[in-house]
Structure formats: structure tokens, C-alpha cells
BADO-979689 format. One record per residue (C-alpha): residue number from 1; residue in three letters; x, y, z. Coordinates in pm, 1 decimal. Example, Ala and Ser with C-alpha at 12.3 -4.5 7.8 and 13.67 -1.06 7.14 Angstrom:
2
<num: 1 residu: Ala X: 1230.0 Y: -450.0 Z: 780.0>
<num: 2 residu: Ser X: 1367.0 Y: -106.0 Z: 714.0>
***
This chain:
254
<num: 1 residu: Unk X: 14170.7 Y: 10997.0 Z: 13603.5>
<num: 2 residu: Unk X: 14298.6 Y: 10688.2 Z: 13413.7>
<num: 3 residu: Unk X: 14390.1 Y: 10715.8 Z: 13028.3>
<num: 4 residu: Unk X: 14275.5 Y: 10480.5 Z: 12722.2>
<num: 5 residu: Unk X: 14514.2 Y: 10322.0 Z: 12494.4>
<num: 6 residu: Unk X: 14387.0 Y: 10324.0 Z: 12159.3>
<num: 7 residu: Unk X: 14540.3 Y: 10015.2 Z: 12083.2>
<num: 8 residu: Unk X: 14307.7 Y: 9839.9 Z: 12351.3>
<num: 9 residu: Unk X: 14008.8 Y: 9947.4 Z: 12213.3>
<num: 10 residu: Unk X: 13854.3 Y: 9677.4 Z: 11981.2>
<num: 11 residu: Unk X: 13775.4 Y: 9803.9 Z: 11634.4>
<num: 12 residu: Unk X: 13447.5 Y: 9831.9 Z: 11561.8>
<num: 13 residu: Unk X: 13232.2 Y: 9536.5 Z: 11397.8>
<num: 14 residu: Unk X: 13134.9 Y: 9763.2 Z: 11120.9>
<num: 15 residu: Unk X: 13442.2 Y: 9892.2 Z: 11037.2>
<num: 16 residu: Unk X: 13625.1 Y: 9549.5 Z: 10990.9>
<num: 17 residu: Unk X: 13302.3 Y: 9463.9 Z: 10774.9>
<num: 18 residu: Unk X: 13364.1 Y: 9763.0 Z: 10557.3>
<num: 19 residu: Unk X: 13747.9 Y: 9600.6 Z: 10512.5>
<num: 20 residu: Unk X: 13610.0 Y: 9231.7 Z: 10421.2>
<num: 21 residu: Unk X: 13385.0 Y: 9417.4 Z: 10187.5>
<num: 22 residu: Unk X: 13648.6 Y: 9630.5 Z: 10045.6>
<num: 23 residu: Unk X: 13832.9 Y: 9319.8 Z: 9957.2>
<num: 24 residu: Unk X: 13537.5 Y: 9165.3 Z: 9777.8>
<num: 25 residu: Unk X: 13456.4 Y: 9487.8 Z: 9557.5>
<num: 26 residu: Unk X: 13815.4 Y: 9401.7 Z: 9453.0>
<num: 27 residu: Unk X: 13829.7 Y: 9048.3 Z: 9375.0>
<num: 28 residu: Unk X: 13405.9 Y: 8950.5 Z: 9329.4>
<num: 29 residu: Unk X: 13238.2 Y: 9266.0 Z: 9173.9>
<num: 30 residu: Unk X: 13341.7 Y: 9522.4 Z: 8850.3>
<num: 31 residu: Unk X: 13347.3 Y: 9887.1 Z: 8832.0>
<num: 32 residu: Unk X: 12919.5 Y: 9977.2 Z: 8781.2>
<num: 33 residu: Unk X: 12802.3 Y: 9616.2 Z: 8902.5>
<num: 34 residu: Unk X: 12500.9 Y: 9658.2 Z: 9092.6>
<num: 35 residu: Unk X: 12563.6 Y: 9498.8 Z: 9444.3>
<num: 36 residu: Unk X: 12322.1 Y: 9242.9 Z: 9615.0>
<num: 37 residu: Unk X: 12069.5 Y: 9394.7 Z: 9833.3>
<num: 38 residu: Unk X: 12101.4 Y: 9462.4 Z: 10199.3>
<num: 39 residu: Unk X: 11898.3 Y: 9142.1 Z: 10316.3>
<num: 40 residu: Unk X: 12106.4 Y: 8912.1 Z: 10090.6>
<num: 41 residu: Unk X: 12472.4 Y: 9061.5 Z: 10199.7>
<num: 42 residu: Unk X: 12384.8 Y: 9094.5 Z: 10556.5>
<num: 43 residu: Unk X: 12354.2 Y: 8656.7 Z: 10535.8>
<num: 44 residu: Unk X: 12638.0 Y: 8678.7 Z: 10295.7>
<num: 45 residu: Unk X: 12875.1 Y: 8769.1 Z: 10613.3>
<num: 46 residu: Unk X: 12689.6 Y: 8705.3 Z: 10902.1>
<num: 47 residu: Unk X: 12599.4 Y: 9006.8 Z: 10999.1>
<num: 48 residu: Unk X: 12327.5 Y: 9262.3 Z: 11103.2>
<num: 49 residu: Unk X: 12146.3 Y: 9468.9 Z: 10888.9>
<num: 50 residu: Unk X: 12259.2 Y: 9758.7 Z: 11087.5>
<num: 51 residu: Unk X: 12640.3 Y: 9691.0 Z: 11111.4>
<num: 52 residu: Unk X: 12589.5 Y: 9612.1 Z: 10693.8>
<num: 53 residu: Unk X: 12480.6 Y: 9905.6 Z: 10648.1>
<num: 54 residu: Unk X: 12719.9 Y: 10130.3 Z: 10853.8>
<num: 55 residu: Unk X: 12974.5 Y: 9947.1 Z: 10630.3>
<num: 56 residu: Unk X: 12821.6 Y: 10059.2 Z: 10337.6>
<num: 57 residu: Unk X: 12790.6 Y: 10439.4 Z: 10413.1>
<num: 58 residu: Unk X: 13148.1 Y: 10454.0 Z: 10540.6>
<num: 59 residu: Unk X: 13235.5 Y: 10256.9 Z: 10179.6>
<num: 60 residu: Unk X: 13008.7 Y: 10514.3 Z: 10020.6>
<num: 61 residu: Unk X: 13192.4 Y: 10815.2 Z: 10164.2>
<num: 62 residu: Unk X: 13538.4 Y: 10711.5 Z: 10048.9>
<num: 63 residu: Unk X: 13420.5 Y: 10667.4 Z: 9685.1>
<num: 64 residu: Unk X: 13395.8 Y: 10303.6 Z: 9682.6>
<num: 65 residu: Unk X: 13041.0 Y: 10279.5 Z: 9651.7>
<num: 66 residu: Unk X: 12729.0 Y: 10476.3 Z: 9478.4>
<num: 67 residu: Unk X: 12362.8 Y: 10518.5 Z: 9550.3>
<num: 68 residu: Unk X: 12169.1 Y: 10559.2 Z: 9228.0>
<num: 69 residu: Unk X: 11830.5 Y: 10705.7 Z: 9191.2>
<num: 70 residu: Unk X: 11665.8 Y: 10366.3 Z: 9040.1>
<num: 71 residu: Unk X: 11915.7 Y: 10181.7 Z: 8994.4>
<num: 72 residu: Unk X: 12049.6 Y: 10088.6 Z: 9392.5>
<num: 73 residu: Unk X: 12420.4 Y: 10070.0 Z: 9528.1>
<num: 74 residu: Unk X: 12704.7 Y: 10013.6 Z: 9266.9>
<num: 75 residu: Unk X: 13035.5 Y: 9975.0 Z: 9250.5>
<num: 76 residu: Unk X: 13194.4 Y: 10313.5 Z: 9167.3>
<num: 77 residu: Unk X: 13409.4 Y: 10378.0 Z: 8897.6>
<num: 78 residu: Unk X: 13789.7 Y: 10489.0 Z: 8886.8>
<num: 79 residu: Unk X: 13806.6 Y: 10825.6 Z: 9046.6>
<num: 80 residu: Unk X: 13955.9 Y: 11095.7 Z: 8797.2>
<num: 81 residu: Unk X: 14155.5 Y: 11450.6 Z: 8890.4>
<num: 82 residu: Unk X: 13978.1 Y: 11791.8 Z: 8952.4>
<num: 83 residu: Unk X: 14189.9 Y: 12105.7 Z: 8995.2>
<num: 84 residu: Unk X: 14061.4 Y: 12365.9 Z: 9206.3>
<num: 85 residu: Unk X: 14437.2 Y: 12503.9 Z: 9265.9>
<num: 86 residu: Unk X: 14436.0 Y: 12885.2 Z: 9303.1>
<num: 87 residu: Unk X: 14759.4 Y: 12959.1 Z: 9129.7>
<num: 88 residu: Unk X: 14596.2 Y: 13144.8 Z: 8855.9>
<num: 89 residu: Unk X: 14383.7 Y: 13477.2 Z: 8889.0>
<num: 90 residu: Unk X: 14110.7 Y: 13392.5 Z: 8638.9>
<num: 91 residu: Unk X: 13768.7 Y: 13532.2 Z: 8624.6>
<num: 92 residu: Unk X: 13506.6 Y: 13242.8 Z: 8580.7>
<num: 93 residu: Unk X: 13478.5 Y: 13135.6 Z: 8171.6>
<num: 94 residu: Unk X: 13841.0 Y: 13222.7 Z: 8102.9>
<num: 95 residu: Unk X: 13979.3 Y: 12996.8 Z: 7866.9>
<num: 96 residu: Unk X: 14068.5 Y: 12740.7 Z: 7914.5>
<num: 97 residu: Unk X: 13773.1 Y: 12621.7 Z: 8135.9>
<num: 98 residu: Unk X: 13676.7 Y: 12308.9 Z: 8239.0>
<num: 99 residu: Unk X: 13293.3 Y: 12419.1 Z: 8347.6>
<num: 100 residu: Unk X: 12975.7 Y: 12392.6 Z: 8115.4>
<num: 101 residu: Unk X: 12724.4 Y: 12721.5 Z: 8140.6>
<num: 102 residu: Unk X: 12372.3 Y: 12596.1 Z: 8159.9>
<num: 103 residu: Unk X: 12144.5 Y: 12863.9 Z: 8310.2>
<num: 104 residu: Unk X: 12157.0 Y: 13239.5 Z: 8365.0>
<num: 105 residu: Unk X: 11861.0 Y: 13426.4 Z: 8546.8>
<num: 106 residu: Unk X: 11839.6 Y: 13674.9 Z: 8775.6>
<num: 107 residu: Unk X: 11726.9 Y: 13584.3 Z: 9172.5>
<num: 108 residu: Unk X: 11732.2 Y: 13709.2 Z: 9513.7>
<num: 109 residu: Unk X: 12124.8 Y: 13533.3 Z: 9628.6>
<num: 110 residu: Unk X: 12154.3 Y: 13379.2 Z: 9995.5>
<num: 111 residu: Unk X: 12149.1 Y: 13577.2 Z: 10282.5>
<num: 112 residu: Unk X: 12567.5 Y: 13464.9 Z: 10329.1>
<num: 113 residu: Unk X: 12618.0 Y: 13524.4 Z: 9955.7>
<num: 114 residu: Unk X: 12464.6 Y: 13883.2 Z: 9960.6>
<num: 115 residu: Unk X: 12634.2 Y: 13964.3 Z: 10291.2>
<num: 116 residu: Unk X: 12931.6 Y: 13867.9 Z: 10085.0>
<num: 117 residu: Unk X: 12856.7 Y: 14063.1 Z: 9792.0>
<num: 118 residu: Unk X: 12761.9 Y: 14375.7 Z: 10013.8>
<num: 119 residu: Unk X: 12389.8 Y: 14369.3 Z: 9840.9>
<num: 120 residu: Unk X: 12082.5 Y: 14430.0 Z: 10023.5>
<num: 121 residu: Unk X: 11948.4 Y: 14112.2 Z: 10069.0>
<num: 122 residu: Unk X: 11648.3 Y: 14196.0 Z: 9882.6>
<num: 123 residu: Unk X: 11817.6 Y: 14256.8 Z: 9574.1>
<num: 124 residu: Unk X: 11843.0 Y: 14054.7 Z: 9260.8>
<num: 125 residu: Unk X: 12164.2 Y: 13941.6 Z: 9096.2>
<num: 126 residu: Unk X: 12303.6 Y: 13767.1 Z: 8802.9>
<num: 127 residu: Unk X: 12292.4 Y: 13365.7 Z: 8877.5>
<num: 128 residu: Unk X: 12462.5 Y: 13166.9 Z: 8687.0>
<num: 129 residu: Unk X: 12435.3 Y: 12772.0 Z: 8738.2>
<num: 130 residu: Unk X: 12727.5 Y: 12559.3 Z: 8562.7>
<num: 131 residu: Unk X: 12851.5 Y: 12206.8 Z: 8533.5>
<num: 132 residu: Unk X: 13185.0 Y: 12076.3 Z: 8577.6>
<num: 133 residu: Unk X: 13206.5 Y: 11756.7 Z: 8382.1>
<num: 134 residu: Unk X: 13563.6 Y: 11499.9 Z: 8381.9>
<num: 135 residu: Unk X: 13506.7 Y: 11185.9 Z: 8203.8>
<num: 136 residu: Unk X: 13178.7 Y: 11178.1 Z: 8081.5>
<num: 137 residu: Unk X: 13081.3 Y: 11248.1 Z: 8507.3>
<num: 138 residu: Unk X: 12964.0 Y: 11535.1 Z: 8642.7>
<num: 139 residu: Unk X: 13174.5 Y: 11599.3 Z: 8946.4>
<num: 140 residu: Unk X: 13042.1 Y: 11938.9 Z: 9007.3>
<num: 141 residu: Unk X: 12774.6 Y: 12192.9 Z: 9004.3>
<num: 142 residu: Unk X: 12836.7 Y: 12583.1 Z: 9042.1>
<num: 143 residu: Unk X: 12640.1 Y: 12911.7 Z: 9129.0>
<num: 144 residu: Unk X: 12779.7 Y: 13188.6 Z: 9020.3>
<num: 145 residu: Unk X: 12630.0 Y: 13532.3 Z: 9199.5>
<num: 146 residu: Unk X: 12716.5 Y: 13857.7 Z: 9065.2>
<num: 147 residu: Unk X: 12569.2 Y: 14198.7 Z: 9124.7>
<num: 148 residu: Unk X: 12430.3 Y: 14425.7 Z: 8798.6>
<num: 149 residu: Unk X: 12686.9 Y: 14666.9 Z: 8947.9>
<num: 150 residu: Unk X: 12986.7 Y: 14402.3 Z: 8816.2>
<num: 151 residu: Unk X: 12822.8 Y: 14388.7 Z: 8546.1>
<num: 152 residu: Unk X: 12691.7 Y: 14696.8 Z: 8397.2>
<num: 153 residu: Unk X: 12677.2 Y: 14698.9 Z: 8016.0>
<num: 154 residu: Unk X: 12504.6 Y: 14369.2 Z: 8053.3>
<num: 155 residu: Unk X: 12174.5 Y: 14368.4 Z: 7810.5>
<num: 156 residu: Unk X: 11902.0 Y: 14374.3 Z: 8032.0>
<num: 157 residu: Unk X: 11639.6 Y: 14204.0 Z: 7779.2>
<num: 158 residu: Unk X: 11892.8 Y: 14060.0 Z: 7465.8>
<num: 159 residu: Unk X: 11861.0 Y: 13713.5 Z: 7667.1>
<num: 160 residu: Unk X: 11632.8 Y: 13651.7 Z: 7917.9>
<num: 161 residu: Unk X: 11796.4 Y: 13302.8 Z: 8017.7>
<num: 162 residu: Unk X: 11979.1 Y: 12953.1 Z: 7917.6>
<num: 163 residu: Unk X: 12346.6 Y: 12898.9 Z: 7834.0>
<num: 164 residu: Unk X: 12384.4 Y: 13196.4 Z: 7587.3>
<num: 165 residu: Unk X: 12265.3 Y: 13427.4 Z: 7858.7>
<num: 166 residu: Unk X: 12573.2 Y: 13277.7 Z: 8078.9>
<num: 167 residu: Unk X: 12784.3 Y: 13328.3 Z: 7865.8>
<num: 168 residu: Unk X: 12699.7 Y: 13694.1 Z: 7824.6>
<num: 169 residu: Unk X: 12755.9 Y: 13764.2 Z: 8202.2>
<num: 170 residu: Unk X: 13109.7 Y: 13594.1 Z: 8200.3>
<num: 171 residu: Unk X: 13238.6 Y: 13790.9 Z: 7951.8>
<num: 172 residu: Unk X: 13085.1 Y: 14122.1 Z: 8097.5>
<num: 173 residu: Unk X: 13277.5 Y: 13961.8 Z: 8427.3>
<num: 174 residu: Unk X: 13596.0 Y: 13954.5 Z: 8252.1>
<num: 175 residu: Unk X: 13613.3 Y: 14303.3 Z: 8117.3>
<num: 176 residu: Unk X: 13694.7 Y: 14382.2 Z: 8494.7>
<num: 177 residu: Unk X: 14028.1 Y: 14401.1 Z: 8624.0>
<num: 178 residu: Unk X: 14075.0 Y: 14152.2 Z: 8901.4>
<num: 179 residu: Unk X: 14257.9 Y: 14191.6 Z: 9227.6>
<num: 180 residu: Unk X: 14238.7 Y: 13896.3 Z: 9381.9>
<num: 181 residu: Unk X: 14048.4 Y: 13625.0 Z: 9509.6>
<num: 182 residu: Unk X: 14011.0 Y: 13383.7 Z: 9786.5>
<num: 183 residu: Unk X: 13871.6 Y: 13073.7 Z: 9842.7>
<num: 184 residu: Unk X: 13707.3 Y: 12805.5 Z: 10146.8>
<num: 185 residu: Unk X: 13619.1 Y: 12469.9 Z: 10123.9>
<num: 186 residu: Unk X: 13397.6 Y: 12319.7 Z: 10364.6>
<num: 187 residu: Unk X: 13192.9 Y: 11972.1 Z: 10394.2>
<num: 188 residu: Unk X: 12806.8 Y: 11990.2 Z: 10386.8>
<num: 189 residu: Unk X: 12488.9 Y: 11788.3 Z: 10242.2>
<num: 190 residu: Unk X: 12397.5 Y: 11798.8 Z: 9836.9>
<num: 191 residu: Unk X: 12044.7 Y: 12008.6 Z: 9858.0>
<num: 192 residu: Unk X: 11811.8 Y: 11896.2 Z: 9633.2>
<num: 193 residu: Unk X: 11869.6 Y: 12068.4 Z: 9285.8>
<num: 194 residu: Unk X: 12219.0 Y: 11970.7 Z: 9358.1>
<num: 195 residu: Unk X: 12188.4 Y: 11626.9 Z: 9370.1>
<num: 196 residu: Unk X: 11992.6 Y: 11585.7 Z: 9081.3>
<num: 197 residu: Unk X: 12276.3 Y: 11724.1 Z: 8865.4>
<num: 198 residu: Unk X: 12506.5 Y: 11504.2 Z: 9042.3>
<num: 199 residu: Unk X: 12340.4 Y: 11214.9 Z: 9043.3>
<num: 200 residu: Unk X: 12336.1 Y: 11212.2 Z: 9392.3>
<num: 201 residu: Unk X: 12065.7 Y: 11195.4 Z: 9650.2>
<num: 202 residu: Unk X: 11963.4 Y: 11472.8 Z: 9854.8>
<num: 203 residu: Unk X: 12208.5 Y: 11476.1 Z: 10209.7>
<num: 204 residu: Unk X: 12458.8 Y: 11287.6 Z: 9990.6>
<num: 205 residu: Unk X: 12778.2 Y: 11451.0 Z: 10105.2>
<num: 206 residu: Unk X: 12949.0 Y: 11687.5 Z: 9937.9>
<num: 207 residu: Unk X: 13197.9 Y: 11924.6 Z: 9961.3>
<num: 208 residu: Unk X: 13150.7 Y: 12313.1 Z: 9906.8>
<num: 209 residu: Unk X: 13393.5 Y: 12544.0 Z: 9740.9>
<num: 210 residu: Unk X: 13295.6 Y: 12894.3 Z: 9817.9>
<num: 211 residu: Unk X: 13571.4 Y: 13191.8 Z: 9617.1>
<num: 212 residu: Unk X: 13500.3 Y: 13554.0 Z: 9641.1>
<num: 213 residu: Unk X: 13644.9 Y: 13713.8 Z: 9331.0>
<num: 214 residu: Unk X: 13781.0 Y: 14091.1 Z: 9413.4>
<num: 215 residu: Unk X: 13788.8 Y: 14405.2 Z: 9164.2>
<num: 216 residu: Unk X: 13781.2 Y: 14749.7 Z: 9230.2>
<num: 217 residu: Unk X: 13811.5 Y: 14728.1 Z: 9613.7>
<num: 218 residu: Unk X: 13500.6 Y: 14479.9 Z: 9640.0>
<num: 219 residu: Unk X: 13360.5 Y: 14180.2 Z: 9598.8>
<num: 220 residu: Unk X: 13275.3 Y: 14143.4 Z: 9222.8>
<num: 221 residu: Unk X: 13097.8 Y: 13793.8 Z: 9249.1>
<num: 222 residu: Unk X: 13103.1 Y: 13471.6 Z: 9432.7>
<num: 223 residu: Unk X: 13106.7 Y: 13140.6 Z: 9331.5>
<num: 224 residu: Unk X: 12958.9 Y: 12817.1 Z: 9548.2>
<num: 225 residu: Unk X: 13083.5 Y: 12507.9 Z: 9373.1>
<num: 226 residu: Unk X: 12942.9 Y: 12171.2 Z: 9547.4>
<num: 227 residu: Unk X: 13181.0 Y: 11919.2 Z: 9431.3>
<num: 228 residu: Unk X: 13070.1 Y: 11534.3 Z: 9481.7>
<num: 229 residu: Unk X: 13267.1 Y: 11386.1 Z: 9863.9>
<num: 230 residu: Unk X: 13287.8 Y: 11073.4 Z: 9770.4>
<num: 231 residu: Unk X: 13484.2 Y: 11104.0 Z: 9468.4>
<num: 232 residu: Unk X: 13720.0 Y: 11352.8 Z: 9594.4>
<num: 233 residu: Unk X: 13993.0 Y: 11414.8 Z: 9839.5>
<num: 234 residu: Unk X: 14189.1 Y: 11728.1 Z: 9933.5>
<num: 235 residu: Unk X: 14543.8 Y: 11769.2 Z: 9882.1>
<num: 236 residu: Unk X: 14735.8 Y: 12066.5 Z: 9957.6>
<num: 237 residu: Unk X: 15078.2 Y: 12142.2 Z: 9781.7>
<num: 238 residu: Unk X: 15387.9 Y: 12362.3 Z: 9937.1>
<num: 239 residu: Unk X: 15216.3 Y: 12644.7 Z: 9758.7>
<num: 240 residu: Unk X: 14971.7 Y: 12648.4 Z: 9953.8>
<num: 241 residu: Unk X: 14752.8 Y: 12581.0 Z: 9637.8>
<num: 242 residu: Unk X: 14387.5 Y: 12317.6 Z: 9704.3>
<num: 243 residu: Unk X: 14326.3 Y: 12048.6 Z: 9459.0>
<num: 244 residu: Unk X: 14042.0 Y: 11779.2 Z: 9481.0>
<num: 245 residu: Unk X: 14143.4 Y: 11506.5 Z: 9308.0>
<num: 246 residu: Unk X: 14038.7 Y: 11135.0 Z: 9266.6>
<num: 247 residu: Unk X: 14281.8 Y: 10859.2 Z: 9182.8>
<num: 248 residu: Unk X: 14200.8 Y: 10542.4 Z: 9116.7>
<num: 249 residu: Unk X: 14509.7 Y: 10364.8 Z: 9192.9>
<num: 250 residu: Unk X: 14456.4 Y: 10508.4 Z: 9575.0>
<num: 251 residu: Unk X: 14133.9 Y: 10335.4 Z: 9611.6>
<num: 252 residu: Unk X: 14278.6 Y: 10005.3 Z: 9811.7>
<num: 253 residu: Unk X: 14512.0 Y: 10226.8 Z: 10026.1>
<num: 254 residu: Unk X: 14178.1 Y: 10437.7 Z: 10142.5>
***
């Protein structure tokens, strides 16, 4: 069986396209500028529609470019740091906080998050949906699921819903003592609601941070952060700690 040396294999059309049009977003267009449209840059280099728009989605997914609802593909602006390190043992809310409360109701969770929780699945549980915002962008949206059990003293009419209701079920959260908590971050597709508070469109990808927080020998709540891909790229220190960051002096060497 004979062997293939990488360095004989031609690169592919698209992906020197996506370099030619990396230099241009440098040198022709400004951060927000609303590019031409496929037709027009596809005679603009000679190209297929097809290889064009490979290009584009591969330029799309490192943060270079952005699909808006109504608006069509910009240029995206300077990418801007998000901690997600796990140094510190804090429940949800604790000060200081960098996430925006914006719902609280109570819902059947996921089949995965109530297997997590240990919950029948049938059950209903405190949801709370927040927003991270750096900038002036939102970078990520959150689900928060916790059982009444975590949550005991919680009123059960005082607020039916909306931020102040959120609020109410963090604190309850943070009367408990936590042990621990753990965290896995995977890549997946923005559902609907999620892309809407991104700004995204649905099967934009994204990446998922699913934690398990831990008190009194179980899992107190669980947390599924979807965090916008293509503004953000994992680093991982000696600690052993996750951020996602974005850095805009990083975007040419990407």
C-alpha cells in the first residue's frame, strides 16, 4: 500500500480563494461593510459560485465574516475576550458576573439535562435563560436548569416570570454550599431561539458549554451556555483552566 505526502497534494481552489479574500477584507473592506453579493464576487476573482462560497463559510467560521438576518454577509468586527476559566467555584449570579438574567419559568428540562439532574423526565424545573453580553455583542446565551429540590424556599407564586423572577432563583441557588463543579465544551448548531439572541441564523455554529454544579452529594443545577464559533477560540492554560476568547490582533494569523 503506497503512502501520500501531504505536501503533494494541491491545496484546494477554495481554500486559496478564502486566502486572496482574507487579504482583501484587510486592505479593500472595514469592520461592518456589507460585502458584494455572491454573483458579483464570484466575477470579481474568477471563480465559481460554488468554490466562492466554500470560501465564504470557511471565512465565516473563523470569525472573519457574518451572516445577518436582513442585512447579508459583513465584515466582522474585532473579536473581544470571554472567560469561561473554572478557577473559581461560583454559583451562577455571584458577583461579579458578566451574564444578564432575562427569563425565569418553570418547564419540562431535556431528556440529557434531567438525566443529569437525576429528575424524572417528566418533571418541571426552574429555567432560567440569560445573556452574556462583551462590547455592546451578545456572545452568549445560557439555560440554567435547576430542580425545586435546589431550591426550596423559592416563592412559588411572588413572581411568576421575567428577570426579577431570575434573579430570585440565583440567590435561592447560592444559599447552597457548593462542592464542586465540572464542565464540557462541545461544537454543535445554534437552534432556533438561540440564534435569534445571537444574531445568528439557525445551524450557525456554535459552541456549547455544558457545567454541572454539585452540592450536597448531587447535581444542584446545570447550565448549557451556547457561545457564538465564529467569534471564539479555545485556549487552555497549564491549569488546566478553558477560556474562549477572541482577539483581534490574531485575526490575519487565523
Amino acid at each position: 500500500m503506497g503512502t501520500t505526502q501531504l505536501e503533494t497534494v494541491p491545496e484546494p481552489k477554495y481554500w486559496h480563494l478564502k486566502t486572496v479574500l482574507g487579504e482583501a477584507l484587510d486592505s479593500d473592506f472595514a469592520v461592518g461593510e456589507v460585502l458584494p453579493n455572491e454573483r458579483d464576487l464570484a466575477a470579481r476573482f474568477g471563480v465559481a459560485r460554488a468554490t466562492l462560497r466554500q470560501a465564504l463559510e470557511q471565512l465565516e467560521l473563523e470569525g472573519r465574516l457574518q451572516r445577518r438576518r436582513g442585512v447579508g454577509t459583513t465584515v466582522a468586527p474585532p473579536r473581544v475576550g470571554v472567560d469561561v476559566s473554572t478557577t473559581q467555584q461560583e454559583w451562577p449570579g455571584a458577583d461579579p458576573d458578566a451574564w444578564q438574567p432575562v427569563d425565569a419559568v418553570s418547564a419540562v428540562a431535556p431528556a440529557a439535562v434531567a438525566k443529569m439532574l437525576g429528575t424524572d423526565p417528566a418533571d418541571e424545573v426552574h429555567t432560567v435563560r440569560r445573556t452574556r453580553v462583551t462590547h455592546g455583542q451578545t456572545v452568549a446565551a445560557e439555560l440554567l436548569y435547576v430542580p425545586s429540590g435546589s431550591v426550596p424556599e423559592l416563592p412559588a407564586i411572588d413572581i411568576p416570570s421575567g428577570p426579577a423572577r431570575a434573579r430570585s432563583v440565583l440567590r435561592e441557588l447560592q444559599r447552597l454550599g457548593m462542592e464542586g463543579q465540572d464542565r464540557a465544551v462541545e461544537l454543535g448548531s445554534a437552534r432556533v431561539d438561540d440564534a435569534k439572541e445571537l444574531d445568528r441564523l439557525p445551524g450557525a455554529p456554535v459552541l456549547v458549554v455544558t457545567t454541572r454544579y454539585l452540592a450536597g452529594g448531587r447535581t444542584a443545577a446545570v447550565s448549557v451556555a451556547t457561545y457564538r464559533a465564529d467569534t471564539c477560540r479555545l485556549t487552555f492554560g497549564d491549569t488546566g483552566d478553558v477560556q474562549i476568547s477572541h482577539h483581534a490582533d490574531e485575526r490575519r494569523a487565523s
